[in-house]
N, C-alpha and C positions, 0 to 999 in steps of 0.2 A: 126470261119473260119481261115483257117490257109494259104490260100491260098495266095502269095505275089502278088500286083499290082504293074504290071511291070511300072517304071516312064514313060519312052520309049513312052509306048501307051497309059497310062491315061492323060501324061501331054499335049495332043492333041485331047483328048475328046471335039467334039463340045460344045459350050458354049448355043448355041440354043436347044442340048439336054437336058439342068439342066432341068428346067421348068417340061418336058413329064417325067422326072425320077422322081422327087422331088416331084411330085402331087400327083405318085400312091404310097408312103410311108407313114404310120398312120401316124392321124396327129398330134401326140406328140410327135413323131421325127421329124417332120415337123418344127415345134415350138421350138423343141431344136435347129436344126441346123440353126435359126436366132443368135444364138451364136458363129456360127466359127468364121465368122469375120463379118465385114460392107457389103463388097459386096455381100455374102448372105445376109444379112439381107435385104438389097434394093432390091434383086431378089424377096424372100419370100413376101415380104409387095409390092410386084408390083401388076398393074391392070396385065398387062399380064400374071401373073400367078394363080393371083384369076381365072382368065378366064379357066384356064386348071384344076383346081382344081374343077371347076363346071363342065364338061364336063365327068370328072373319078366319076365313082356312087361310094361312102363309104360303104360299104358292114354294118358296127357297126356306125352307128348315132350315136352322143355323145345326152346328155340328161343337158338340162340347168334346174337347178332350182333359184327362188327367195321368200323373204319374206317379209312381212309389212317392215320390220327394217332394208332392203336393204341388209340383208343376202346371200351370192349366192353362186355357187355349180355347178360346173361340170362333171358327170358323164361319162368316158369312157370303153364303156364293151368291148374293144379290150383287155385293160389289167387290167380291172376289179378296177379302182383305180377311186376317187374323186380328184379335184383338185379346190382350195380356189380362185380363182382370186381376184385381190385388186381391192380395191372399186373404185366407182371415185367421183373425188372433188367434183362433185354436186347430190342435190338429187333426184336420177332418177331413175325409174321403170319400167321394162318390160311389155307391153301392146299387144304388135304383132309379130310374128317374120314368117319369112320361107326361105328355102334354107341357112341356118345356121346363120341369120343376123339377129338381135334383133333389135328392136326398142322401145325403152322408152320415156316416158315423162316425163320432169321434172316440179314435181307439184307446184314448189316455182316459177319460173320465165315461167311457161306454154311453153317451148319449145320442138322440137320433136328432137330425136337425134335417128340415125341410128347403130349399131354398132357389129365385131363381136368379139363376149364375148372370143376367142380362143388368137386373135391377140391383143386384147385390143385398138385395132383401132376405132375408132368413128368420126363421123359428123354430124355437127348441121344442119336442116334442114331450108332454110330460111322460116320465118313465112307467111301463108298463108292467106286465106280470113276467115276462119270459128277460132272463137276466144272459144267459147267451146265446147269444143270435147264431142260426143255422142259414138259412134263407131269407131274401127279402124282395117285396114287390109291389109297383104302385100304381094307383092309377087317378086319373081325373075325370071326373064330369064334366056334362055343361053350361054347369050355373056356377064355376069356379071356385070347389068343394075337389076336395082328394082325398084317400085312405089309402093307407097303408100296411102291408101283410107283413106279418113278423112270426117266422118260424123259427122254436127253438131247440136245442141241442140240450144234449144227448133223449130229453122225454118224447119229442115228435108233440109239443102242442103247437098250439099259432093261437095269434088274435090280432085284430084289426083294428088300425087308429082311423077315426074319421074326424077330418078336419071339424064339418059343422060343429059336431058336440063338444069337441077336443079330448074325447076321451079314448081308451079302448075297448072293447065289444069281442062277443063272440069269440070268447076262449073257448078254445076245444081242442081232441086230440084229430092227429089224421087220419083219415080211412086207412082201415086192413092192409087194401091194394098200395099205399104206399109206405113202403118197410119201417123205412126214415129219411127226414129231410134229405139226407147226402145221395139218396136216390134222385132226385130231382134236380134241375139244371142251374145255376148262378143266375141265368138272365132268361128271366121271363118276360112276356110280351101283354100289353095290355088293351082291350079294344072295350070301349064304354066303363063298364063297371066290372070286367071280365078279365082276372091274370089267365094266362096258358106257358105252362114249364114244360118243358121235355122233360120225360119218366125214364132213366136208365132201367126198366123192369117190364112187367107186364102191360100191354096199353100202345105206352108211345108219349102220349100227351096228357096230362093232368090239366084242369081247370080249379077259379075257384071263384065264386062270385064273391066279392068284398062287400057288396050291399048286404047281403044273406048270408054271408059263411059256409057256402053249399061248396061241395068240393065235386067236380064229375072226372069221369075216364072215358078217355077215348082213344081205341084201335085204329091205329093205322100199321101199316104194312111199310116195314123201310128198304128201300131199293136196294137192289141188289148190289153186294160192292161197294157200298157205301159205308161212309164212317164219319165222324166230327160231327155230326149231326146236330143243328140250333135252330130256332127258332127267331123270326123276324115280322116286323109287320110293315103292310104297304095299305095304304087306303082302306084301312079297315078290314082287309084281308089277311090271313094267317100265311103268313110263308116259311115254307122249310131248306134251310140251304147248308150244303154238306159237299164231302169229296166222294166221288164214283173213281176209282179205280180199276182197269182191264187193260190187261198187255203190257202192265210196268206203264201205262199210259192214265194223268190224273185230270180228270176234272175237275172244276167249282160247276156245283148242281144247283138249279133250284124250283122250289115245286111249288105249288098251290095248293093249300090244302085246302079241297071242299066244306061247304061250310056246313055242311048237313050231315053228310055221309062220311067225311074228316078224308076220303079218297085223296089219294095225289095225283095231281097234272105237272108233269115237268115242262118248262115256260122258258127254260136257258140253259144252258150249258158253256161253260170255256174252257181251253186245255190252253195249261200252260207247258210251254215246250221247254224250260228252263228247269221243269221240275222231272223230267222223266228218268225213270232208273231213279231217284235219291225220294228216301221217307220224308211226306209232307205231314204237316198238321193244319188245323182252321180254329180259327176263333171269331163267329157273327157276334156283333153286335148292332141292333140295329131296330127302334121304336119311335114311328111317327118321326 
């Protein structure tokens, strides 16, 4: 650009516009301009601009990865590049995450810490009533509040951290319908205020609203030949994606599940010819 900014006019730029301008720029310019000076950076790292930044939909989701050996990795296919983030001084593990905010636990001193892997910002969750964890799962709003579902082992309760109050809430047992936590899936999926687990049991799919603590069930019917079976979310939509096998011949499947009737619509299918004749397995993960 070659165009001059005139001082005149910019040096009168509302200060209440940084925020709406600064949210809708990728967010690894985002991240860099925490280096002009201090007072960006106390904008950037503010609640009230997390707020505007949840509100602006990212067109390119960034892609976190991790490993046994606390390895990590961040993927942005805006500009096609990996980025190393530094570790942190305890040892802790991605478990849950959604709306861009990771949650770990750290397996030496059993604490839950909340954090986003972009900013390098984190917080320790105060400890709850359930001492071992079965299940976990989270979700965010969109005033930039999040809670967290904490199922535990071997009794079948749960209760919910919400960020606002920072406390726990709504301890309870599970419904009937689900036996014990280990019936239900590692990676649940989350849409508003709403988790959804695959039920290895009757059903198919458990819910649970974290606002309320309401847990529901819902039947759906799994295709036939199918197996791996996970759950994923696209645009606020519930997807189900699994292997169909027929004829020694394997698909990657995946469906729609209705949002009323929890019906499936199959939307894709691939065969991989690399896999025919030898036993496959699948592991989705995959939320906003």
């Amino acid at each position: 650009m070659t165009e001059v900014m005139e001082p005149q006019i910019w040096e009168n730029f509302p200060e209440d516009l940084f925020e709406h301008v600064l949210a809708r720029l990728p967010i690894a310019t985002i991240i860099r301009f925490r280096a002009v000076c201090q007072q960006w950076n106390n904008l950037i790292t503010s609640q009230s601009f997390s707020q505007h930044c949840v509100q602006v939909s990212q067109a390119n989701p960034w892609f976190y990865t991790a490993s046994q050996d606390y390895y990590r990795a961040m993927y942005d296919p805006f500009v096609e590049r990996w980025y190393y983030p530094k570790k942190f001084g305890i040892p802790v593990f991605p478990i849950c995450s959604a709306g861009g905010l990771v949650c770990f636990f750290d397996y030496v001193d059993r604490d839950l810490y909340v954090c986003n892997p972009l900013t390098q910002c984190f917080k320790k969750l105060p400890a709850g009533s359930i001492k071992i964890l079965g299940r976990l799962g989270m979700t965010v709003n969109g005033i930039g509040g999040y809670k967290v579902l904490c199922l535990g082992l071997p009794n079948s309760k749960y209760e919910i951290y919400d960020s606002v109050t920072n406390n726990w809430g709504h301890l309870g047992k599970l419904p009937e319908y689900i036996v014990e936590p280990v019936a239900i899936s590692f990676n649940p999926v989350s849409i508003a205020d709403t988790l959804y687990f695959m039920h290895f049991g009757p059903g198919g799919i458990v819910s649970c609203n974290t606002s309320t603590g309401v847990w529901t069930q819902h039947f759906i019917q799994a295709p036939l030949y199918s197996s791996d079976l996970e759950l994923a979310e696209s645009g606020g939509q519930i997807m189900l994606v699994g292997l169909v096998t027929e004829n020694d011949v394997t698909w990657v499947c995946i469906w729609e599940v209705q949002k009323v009737t929890f019906l499936l619509k199959e939307v894709d299918r691939r065969q991989f010819s690399e896999f025919q004749g030898r036993p496959v397995s699948l592991t989705c993960l995959g939320n906003k």
